[in-house]
C-alpha positions in Angstrom: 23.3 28.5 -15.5 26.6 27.6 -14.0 26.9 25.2 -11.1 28.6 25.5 -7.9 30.6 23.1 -5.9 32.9 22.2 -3.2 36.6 20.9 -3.2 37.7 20.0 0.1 41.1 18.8 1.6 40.0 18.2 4.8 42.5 20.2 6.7 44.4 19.3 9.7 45.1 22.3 11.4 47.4 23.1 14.0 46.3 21.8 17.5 44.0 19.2 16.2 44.3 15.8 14.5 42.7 13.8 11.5 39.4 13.1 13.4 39.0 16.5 13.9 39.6 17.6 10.0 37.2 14.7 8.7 34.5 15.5 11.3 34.9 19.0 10.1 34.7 18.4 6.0 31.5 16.5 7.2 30.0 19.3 8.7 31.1 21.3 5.8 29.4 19.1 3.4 26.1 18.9 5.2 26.3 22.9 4.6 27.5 22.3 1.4 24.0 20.3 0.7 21.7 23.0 2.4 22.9 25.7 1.1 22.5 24.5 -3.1 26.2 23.1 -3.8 25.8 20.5 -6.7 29.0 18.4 -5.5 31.1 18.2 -3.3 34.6 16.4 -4.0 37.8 15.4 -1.4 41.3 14.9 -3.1 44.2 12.2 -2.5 47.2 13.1 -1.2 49.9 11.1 0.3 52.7 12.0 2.9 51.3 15.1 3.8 50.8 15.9 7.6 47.8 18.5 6.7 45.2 16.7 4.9 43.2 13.8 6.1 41.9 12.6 2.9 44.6 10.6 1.4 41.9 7.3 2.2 39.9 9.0 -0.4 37.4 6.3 -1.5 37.0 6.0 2.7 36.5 9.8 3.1 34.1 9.5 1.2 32.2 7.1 2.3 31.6 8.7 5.3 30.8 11.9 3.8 28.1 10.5 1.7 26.6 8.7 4.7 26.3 11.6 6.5 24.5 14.0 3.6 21.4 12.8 1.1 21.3 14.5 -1.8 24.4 16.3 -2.7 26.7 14.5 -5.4 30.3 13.0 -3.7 33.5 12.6 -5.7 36.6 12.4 -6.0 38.9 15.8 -6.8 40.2 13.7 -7.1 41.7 9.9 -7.2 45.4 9.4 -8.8 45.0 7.0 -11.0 48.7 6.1 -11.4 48.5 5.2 -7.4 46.0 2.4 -7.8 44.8 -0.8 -10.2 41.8 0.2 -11.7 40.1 -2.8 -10.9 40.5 -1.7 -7.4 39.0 2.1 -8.0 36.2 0.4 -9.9 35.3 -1.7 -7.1 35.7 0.9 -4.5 33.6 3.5 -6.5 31.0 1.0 -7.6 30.5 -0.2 -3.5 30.0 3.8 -3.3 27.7 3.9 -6.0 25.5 0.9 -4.7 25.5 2.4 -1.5 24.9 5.8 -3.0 22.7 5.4 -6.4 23.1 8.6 -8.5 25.6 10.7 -6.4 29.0 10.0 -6.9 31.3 10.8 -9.1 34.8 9.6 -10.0 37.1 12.2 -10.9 40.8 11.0 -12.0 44.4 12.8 -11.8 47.8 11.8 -13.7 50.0 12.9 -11.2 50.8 10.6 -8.1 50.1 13.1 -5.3 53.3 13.1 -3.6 56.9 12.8 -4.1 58.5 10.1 -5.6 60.0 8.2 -2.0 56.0 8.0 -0.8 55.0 6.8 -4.5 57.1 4.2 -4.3 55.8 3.3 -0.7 52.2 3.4 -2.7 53.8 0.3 -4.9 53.2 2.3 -7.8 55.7 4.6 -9.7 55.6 7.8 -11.4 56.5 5.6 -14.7 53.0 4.7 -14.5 51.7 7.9 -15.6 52.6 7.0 -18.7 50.2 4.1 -18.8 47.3 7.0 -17.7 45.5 6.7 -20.8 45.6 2.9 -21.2 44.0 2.6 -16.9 41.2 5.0 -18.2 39.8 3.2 -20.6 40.5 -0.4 -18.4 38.4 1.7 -15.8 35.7 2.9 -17.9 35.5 -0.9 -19.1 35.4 -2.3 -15.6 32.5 0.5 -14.9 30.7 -0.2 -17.7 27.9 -3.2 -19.0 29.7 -6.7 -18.9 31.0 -7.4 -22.4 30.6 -10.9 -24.1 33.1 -13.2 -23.2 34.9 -10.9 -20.2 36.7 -13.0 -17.8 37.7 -10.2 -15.1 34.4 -8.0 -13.7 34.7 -5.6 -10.6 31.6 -6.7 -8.0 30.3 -4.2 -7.2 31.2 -1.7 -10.4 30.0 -3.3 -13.6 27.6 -1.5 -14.9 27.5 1.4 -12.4 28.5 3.2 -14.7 29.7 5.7 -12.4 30.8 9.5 -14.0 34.3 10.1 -14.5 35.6 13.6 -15.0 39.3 14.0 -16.2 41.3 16.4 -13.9 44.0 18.6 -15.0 46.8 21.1 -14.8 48.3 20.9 -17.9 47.3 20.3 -21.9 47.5 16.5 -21.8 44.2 15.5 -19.9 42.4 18.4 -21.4 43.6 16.1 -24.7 42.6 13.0 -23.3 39.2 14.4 -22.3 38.9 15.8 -25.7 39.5 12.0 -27.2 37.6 9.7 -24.8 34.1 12.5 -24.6 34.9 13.2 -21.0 34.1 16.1 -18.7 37.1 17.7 -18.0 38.1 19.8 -14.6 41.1 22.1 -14.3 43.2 23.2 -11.5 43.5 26.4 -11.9 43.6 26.9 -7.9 47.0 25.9 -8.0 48.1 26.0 -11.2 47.0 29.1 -13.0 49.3 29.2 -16.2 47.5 26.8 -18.5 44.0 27.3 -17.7 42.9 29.0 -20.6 44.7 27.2 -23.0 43.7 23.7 -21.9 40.1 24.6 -21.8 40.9 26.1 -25.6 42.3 22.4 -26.2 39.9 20.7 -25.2 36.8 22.2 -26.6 38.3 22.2 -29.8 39.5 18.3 -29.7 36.0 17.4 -27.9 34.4 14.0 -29.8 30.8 13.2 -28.3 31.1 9.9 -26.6 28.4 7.9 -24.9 29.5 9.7 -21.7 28.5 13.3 -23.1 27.4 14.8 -26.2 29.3 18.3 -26.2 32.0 19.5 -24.1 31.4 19.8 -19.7 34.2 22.0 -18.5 34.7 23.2 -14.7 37.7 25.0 -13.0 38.5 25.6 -9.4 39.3 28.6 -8.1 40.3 29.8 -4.3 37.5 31.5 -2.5 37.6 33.1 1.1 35.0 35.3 1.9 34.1 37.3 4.9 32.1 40.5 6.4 34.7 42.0 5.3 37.6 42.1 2.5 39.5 42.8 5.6 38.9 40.0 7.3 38.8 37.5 4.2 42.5 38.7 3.0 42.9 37.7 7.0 41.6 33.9 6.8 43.5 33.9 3.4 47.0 33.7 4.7 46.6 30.4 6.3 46.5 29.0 2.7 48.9 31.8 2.0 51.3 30.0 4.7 50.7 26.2 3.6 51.2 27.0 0.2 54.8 28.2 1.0 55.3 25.5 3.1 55.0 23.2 0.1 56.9 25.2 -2.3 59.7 24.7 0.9 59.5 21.4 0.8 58.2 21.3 4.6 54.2 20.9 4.5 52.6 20.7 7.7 49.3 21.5 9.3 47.5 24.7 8.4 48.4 27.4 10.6 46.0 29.9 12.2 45.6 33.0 10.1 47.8 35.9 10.9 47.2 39.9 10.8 50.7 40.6 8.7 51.8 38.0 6.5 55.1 39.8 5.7 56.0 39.5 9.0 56.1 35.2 8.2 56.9 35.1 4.5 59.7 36.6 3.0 59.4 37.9 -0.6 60.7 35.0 -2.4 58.0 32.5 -1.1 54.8 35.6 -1.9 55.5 35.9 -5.1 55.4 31.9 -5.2 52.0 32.2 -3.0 50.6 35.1 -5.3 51.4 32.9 -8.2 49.5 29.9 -7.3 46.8 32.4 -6.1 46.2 34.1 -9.4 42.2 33.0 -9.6 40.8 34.0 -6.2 38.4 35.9 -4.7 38.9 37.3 -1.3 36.5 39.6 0.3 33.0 40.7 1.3 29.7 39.5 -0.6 30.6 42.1 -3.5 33.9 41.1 -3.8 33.5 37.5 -4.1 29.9 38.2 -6.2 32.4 40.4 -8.7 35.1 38.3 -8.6 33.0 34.9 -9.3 31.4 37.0 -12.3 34.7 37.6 -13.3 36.2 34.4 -13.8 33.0 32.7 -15.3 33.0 35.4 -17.8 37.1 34.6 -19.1 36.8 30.6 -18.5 33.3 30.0 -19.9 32.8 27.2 -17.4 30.0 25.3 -16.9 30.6 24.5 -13.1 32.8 26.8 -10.5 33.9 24.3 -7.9 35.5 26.7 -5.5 38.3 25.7 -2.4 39.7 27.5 0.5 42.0 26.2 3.4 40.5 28.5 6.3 41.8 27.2 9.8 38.6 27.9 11.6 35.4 25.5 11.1 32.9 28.7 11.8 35.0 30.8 9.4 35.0 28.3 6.9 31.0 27.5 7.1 30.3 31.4 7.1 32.5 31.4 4.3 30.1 28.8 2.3 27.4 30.6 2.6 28.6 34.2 1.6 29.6 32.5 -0.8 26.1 31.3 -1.8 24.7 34.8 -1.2 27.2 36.0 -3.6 26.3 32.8 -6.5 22.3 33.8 -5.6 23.3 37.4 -6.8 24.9 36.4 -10.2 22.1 33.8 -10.4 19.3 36.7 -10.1 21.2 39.1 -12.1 21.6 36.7 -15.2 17.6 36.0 -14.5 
């Protein structure tokens, strides 16, 4: 049976600040846990004035606190940002504080441009050492071994999951080598999706971490009363996306009625691009569309994401979206 989850940016929208966004993922998370959601994962990002969870580890920990049985992770932490004696010691605190709900999911890319990844004392040169801080982290995560001078407290032996996150074939490869679960991003990079999942299946080596290939892929979900009104909430995604692709990210605008009257053609096509694996609509819509997209990827966990500038949209969001997973569930039964 495929699983369902949650990534979440933790929007700041316009009119409201960062306490408001994380106050809001945590009430989004709570409804997460009651409504069946297996996980529920924030991302790092740096420099941008829309999302609150750049503090990811910290996000987290306050998310966790405030739910009890729904796994937490990272959607996830950019590796090439941080020593992985740090992340181990971070996620193992989490992981003491939290037995048998977190999760650790790592990114190659530095979440940001290359002025704020230098400000992070990192550099993008040190995605090229990705593989290499994997398998330091998975060490430092792991069982002491004889003789080794450098443990993270807490962390060792946590053994804490890590998934491998993607957008392109070279995690899916590293996934494949190292026995990993692997996670795509197809919610906002489409084009390799199939391919990497392809890659990685057929690369897949059982490690002590997993015996057979665990893929999951993301994909945009906004769902309503109606398809109306879902296509509605969609262009405040619609709008932050372009803003990005501009170079001029901000906070996530309210949704509007016309989105050609605020994006020219140019920056659509870029938006409808990104958007490729969505669903948008009513509880048939999203039920179809869900079907739809576990039936191409073959994925053992959806984990599905949607910038929706109001809190009450985005809960009532969450939960057609569980009506609609309840549906495939009883069809498949």
């Amino acid at each position: 049976m495929t699983a369902f989850s949650i990534l979440d940016l933790s929007p700041i929208v316009e009119g409201g600040d960062a306490r408001r966004a994380l106050l809001e993922t945590t009430e989004l998370a709570r409804a997460a846990e009651r409504l069946g959601y297996t996980r529920f994962w924030l991302a790092e990002h740096h420099n941008m004035p829309g999302i609150a969870s750049a503090a990811t580890a910290v996000a987290l920990a306050h998310v966790a606190a405030a739910t009890e049985t729904i796994r937490v992770g990272s959607g996830g932490v950019m590796l090439p940002n941080h020593a992985p004696l740090v992340v181990a010691e971070q996620f193992g605190t989490l992981e003491a504080l939290h037995p048998g709900r977190i999760d650790l999911g790592l990114g190659r890319a530095p979440g940001t441009d290359g002025e704020t990844a230098r400000a992070l004392r990192r550099y993008f040169e040190a995605a090229d050492q990705f593989p290499r801080d994997v398998m330091e982290l998975q060490a430092f995560l792991a069982p002491a071994a004889p003789g080794q001078r450098v443990a993270a407290y807490p962390g060792q032996g946590s053994n804490v999951p890590i998934w491998l996150l993607g957008s392109s074939l070279f995690s899916a490869e590293l996934a494949a080598q190292l026995g990993l679960p692997y996670a795509f991003a197809s919610h906002f990079a489409p084009e390799l999706l199939l391919q990497a999942l392809q890659t990685y299946r057929s690369g897949f080596r059982p490690s002590a971490a997993l015996d057979r290939p665990r893929t999951m892929a993301v994909i945009n979900v906004f769902a309503a009363e109606t398809d109306a009104e879902a296509r509605r909430l969609s262009t405040s995604m619609q709008q932050s996306f372009a803003a990005v692709v501009t170079g001029k990210p901000g906070k996530l605008k309210p949704p509007v009625d016309d989105i050609d009257a605020v994006l020219d053609a140019r920056q659509q096509a870029a938006v409808q691009g990104r958007l490729k694996y969505s669903a948008i609509g009513g509880r048939d819509t999203v039920r179809a569309k869900l079907a739809e997209f576990i039936a191409l990827t073959g994925v053992d966990e959806v984990m599905v994401t949607g910038m929706i500038h109001d809190l009450e949209a985005r809960l009532h969001s969450l939960e057609i979206t569980a009506d609609a997973v309840a549906g495939l569930r009883a069809e498949a039964a």
